[in-house]
Structure formats: C-alpha cells, structure tokens
FIZA-644848 format. One record per atom (N, C-alpha, C): residue in one letter; atom name; z, y, x. Coordinates in steps of 0.1 Angstrom, whole numbers, plus 5000, padded with zeros to 4 digits. Atoms other than C-alpha are relative to their C-alpha. Layout:
<pt A CA <Z Y X>>;
...
REM end
This chain:
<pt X N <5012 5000 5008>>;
<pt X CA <5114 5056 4970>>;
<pt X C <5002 5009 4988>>;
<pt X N <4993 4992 5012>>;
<pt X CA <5110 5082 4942>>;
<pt X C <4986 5001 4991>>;
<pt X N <5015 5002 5004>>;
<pt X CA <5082 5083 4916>>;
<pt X C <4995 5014 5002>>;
<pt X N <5008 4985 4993>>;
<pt X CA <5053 5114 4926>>;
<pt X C <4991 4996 4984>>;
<pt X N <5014 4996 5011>>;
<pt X CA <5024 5124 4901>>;
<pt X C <4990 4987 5007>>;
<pt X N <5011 5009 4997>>;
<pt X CA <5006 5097 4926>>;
<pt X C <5006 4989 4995>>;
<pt X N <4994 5016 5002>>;
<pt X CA <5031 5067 4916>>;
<pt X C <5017 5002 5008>>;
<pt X N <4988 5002 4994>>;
<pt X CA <5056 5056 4935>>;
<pt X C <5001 5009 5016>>;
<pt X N <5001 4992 4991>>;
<pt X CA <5062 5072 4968>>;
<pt X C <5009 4991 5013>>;
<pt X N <4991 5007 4992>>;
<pt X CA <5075 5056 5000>>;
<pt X C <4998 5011 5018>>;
<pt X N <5002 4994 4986>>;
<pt X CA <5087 5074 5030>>;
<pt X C <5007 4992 5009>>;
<pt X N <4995 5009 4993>>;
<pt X CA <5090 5048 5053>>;
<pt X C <5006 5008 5017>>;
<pt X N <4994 4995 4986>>;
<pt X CA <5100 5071 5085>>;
<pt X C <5016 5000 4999>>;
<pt X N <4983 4999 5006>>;
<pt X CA <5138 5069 5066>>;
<pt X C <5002 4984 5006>>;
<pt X N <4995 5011 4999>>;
<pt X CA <5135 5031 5079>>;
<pt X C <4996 4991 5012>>;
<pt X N <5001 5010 4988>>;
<pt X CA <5138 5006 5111>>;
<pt X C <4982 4999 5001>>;
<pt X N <5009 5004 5001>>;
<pt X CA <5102 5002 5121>>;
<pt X C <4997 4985 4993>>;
<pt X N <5001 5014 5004>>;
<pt X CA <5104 4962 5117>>;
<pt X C <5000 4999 4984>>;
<pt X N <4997 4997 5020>>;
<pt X CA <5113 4972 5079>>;
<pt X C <4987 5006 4991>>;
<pt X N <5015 4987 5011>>;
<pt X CA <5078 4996 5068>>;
<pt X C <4999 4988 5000>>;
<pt X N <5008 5007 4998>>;
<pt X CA <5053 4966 5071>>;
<pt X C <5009 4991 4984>>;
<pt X N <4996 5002 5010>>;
<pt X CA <5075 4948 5047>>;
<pt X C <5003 5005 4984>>;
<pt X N <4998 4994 5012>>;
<pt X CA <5085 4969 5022>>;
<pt X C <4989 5013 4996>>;
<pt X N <5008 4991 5002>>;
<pt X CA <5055 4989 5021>>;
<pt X C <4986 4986 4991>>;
<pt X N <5003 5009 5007>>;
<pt X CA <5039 4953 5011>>;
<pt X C <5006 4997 4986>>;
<pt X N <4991 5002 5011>>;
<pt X CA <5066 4948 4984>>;
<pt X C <4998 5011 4986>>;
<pt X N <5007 4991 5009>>;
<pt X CA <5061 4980 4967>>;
<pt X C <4985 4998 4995>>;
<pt X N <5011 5003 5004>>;
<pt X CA <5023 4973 4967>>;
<pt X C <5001 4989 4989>>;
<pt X N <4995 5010 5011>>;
<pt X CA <5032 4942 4947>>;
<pt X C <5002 5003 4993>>;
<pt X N <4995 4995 5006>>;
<pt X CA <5052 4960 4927>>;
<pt X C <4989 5006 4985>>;
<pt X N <5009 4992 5005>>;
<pt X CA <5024 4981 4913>>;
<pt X C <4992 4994 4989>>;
<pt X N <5008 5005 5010>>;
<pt X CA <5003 4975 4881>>;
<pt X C <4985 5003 5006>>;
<pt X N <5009 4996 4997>>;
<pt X CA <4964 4974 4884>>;
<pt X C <4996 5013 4997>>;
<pt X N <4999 4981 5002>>;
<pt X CA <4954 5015 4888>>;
<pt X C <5012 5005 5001>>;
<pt X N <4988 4989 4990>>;
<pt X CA <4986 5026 4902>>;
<pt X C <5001 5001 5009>>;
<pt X N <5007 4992 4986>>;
<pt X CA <4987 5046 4931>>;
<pt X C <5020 5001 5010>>;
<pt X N <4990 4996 4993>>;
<pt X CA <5018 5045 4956>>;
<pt X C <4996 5013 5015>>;
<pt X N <5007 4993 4987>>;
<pt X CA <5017 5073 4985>>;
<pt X C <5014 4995 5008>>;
<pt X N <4997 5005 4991>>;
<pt X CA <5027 5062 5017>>;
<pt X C <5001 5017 5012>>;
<pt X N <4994 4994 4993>>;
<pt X CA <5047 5087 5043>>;
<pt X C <5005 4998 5012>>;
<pt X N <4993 5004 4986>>;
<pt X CA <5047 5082 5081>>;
<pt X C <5002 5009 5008>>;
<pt X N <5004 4985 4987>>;
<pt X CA <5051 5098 5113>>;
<pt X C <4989 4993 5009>>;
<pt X N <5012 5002 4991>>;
<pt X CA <5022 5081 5128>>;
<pt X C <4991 4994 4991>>;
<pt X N <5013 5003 5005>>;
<pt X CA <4984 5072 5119>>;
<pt X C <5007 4981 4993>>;
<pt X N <4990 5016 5004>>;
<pt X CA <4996 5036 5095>>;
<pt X C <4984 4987 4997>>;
<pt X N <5013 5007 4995>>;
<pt X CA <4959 5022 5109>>;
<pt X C <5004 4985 4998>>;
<pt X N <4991 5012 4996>>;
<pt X CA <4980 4989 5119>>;
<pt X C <4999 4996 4987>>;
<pt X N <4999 5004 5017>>;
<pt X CA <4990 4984 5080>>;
<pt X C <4990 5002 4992>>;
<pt X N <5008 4999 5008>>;
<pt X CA <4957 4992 5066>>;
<pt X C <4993 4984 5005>>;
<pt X N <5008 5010 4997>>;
<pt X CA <4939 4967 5089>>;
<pt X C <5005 4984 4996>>;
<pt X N <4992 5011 5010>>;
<pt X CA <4970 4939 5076>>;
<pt X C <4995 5000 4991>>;
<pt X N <5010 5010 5014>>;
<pt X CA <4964 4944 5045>>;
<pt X C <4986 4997 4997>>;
<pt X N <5013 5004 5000>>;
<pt X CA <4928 4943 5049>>;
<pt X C <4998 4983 4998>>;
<pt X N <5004 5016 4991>>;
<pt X CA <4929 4907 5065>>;
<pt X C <5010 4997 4985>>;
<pt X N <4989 5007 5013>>;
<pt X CA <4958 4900 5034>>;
<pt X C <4994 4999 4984>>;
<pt X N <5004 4995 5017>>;
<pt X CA <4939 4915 5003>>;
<pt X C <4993 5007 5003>>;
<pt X N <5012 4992 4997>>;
<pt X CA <4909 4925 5013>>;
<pt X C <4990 5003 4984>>;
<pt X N <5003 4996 5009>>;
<pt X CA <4893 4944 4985>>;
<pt X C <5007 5003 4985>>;
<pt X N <4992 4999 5009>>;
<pt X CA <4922 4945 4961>>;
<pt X C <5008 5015 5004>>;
<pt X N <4995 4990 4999>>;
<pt X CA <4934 4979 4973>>;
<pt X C <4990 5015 5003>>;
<pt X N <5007 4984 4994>>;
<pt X CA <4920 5019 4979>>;
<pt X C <5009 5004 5010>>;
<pt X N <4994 4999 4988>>;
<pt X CA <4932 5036 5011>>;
<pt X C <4990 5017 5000>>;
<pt X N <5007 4987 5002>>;
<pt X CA <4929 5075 5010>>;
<pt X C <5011 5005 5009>>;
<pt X N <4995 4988 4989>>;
<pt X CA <4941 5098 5038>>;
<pt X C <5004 5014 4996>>;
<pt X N <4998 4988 5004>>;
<pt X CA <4958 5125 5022>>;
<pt X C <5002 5011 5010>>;
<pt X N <4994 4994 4989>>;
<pt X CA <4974 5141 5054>>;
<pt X C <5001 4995 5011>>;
<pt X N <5001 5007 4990>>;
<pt X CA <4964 5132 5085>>;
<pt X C <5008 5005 5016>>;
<pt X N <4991 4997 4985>>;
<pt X CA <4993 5144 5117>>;
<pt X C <5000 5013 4999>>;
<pt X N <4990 5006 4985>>;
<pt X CA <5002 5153 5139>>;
<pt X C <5014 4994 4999>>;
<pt X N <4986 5005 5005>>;
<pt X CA <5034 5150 5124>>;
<pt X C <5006 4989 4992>>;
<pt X N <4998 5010 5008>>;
<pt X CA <5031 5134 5097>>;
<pt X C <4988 4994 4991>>;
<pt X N <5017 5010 5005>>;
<pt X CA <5005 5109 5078>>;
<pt X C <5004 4997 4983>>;
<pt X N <4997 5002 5016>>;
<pt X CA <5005 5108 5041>>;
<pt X C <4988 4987 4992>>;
<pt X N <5008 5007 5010>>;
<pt X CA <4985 5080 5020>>;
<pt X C <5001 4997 4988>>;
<pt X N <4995 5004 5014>>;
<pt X CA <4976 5072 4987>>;
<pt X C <4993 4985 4998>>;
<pt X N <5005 5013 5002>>;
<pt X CA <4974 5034 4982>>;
<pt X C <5000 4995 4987>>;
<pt X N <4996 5001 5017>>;
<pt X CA <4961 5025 4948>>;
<pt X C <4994 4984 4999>>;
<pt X N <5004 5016 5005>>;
<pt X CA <4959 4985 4933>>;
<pt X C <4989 5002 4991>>;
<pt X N <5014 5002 5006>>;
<pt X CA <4922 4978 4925>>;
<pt X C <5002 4987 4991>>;
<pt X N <5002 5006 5009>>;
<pt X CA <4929 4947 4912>>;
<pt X C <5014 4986 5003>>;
<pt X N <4988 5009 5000>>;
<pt X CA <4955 4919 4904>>;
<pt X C <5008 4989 5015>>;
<pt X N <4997 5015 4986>>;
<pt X CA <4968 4898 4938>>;
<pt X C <5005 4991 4995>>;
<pt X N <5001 5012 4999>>;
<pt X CA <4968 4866 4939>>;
<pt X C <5018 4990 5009>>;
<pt X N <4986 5002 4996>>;
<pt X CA <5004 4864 4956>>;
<pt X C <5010 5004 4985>>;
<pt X N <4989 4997 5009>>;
<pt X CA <5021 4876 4923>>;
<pt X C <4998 4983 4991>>;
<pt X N <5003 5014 5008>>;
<pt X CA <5011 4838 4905>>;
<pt X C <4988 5002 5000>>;
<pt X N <5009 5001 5008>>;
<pt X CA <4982 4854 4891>>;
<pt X C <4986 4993 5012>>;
<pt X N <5009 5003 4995>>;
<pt X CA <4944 4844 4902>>;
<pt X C <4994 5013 5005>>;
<pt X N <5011 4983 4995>>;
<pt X CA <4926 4876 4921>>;
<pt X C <4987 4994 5000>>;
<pt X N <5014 5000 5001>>;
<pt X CA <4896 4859 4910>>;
<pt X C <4985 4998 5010>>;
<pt X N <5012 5005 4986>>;
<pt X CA <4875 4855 4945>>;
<pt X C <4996 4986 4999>>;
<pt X N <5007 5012 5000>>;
<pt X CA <4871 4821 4940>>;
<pt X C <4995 4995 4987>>;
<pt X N <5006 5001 5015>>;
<pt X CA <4857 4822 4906>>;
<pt X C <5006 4993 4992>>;
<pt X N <4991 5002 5015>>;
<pt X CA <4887 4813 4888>>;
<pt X C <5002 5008 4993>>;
<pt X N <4999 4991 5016>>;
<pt X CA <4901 4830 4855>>;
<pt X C <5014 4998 5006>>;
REM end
C-alpha cells in the first residue's frame, strides 16, 4: 500500500486471492470520512463492490477509474462513518 494523490492505494494483485476481500475491507476502515483509497486489480472487483454493498450500503463511493482488460483501477471513497469502527453510522436514528 503506498499513499496516491487519491489516498491510500492498494494493489491487491501482489496478494493470495483469499487475502484482497479482507484487506481491502481493513483499509476501508482505516479511512477517515472523505478519503479516497484506489483499488488495483486484474479483474472487474464487481464481487467486492456487491459485499460491501450488502455490508455498508451507502457509506461508500465506487468509481471506475480503469476498466481491463488487464487491469481494473477504483477509487473507493468513505461517505460516512461505519458503524463497525464503535461509532453509530446513524441508520437507525441514533447519534
């Protein structure tokens, strides 16, 4: 991982499949609200959009910088706080 002008940067093709999905979550964590990690595959990372969908649906942006054949670039930016770090993400009209 190295920081980019988008954020953080993760080129998960450097790691075990079974390993992205994970640490591509972890990093997102990581992230403050409005920072942007880009995401580096060799294939369309559909699979992991639709996860986090169902995980944190509406707490993230999802932009297609570069789309194949070879390689797939994204920029994944935190819209708003999750609810897995302690805090409240607010859906259920807590503070």
């Amino acid at each position: 991982m190295t920081l980019t002008t988008f954020g953080t940067k993760v080129d998960v093709r450097e790691f075990a499949p079974r390993d992205r999905h994970p640490l591509v979550r972890s990093t997102f964590r990581s992230l403050g609200v409005g920072e942007t990690m880009e995401l580096i595959n060799d294939h369309d990372p559909k699979p992991l959009y639709d996860q986090l969908q169902a995980e944190m649906p509406g707490q993230f942006g999802w932009d297609y910088l570069q789309s194949g054949p070879d390689v797939w670039r994204v920029r994944i930016a935190k819209l708003t706080k999750s609810g897995s770090d302690g805090g409240c993400c607010g859906s259920c009209g807590g503070a």
